[in-house]
Steps between C-alpha positions, in 0.01 A plus 500: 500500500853569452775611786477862570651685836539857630730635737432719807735789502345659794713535854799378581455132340432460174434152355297322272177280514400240223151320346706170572620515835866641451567841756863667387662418231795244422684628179837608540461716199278762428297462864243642618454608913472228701488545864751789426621760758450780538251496215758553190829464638509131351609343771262175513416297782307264334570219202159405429232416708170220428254340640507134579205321625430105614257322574381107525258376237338175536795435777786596271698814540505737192646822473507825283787721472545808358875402358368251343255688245188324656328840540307635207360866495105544498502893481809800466655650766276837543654804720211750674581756667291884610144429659383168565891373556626338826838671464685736281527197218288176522591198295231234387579165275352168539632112349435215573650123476244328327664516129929581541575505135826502574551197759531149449367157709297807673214376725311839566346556771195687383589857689431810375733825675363848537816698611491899597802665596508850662772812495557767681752794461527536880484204808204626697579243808452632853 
């Protein structure tokens, strides 16, 4: 499956979400939102954001990292939104660690991610 992301452009923060666990975006050059606000402006409060997981196998610690390229997408990054969403825009991607085609001396952890994200135009807090 190859890399694919959307952005949510709803609200006040705009950013984007991956299928290989980047969130924002870390180009200096032709970017695209990432934690940027208000939604637009491009003023960015975030580099880039992964996911890094550890755990011990067989009593040894291993870890997978996101900066590393030891995530691998499984599906593309689908937006809903209208009836059946949980917000104005809903995100949905999953990868997993289990093949990294881009890391070396990897030692995967077997994991598979299912990440949602949700946006909304307004915060509905009380």
């Amino acid at each position: 499956m190859p890399d694919n992301w959307k952005h949510h452009k709803i609200g006040t923060m705009w950013t984007r979400v991956t299928n290989f666990s980047y969130m924002g975006d870390d180009a200096y050059e032709g970017r695209t939102p990432s934690c940027d606000w208000p939604g637009g402006s491009g003023n960015s409060y975030l580099y880039r954001g992964t996911l890094w997981l550890t755990a011990k196998v067989d009593g040894v610690v291993h870890s997978t990292q996101g900066d590393d390229h030891e995530f691998a997408s499984l599906d593309s990054v689908w937006v809903y939104s209208g009836p059946g969403a949980r917000s104005e825009e809903d995100t949905y991607t999953r990868y997993y660690d289990v093949k990294a085609p881009l890391a070396t001396a990897h030692f995967p952890l077997g994991v598979e991610i299912v990440e949602r994200s949700y946006a909304w135009s307004a915060f509905l807090g009380g």
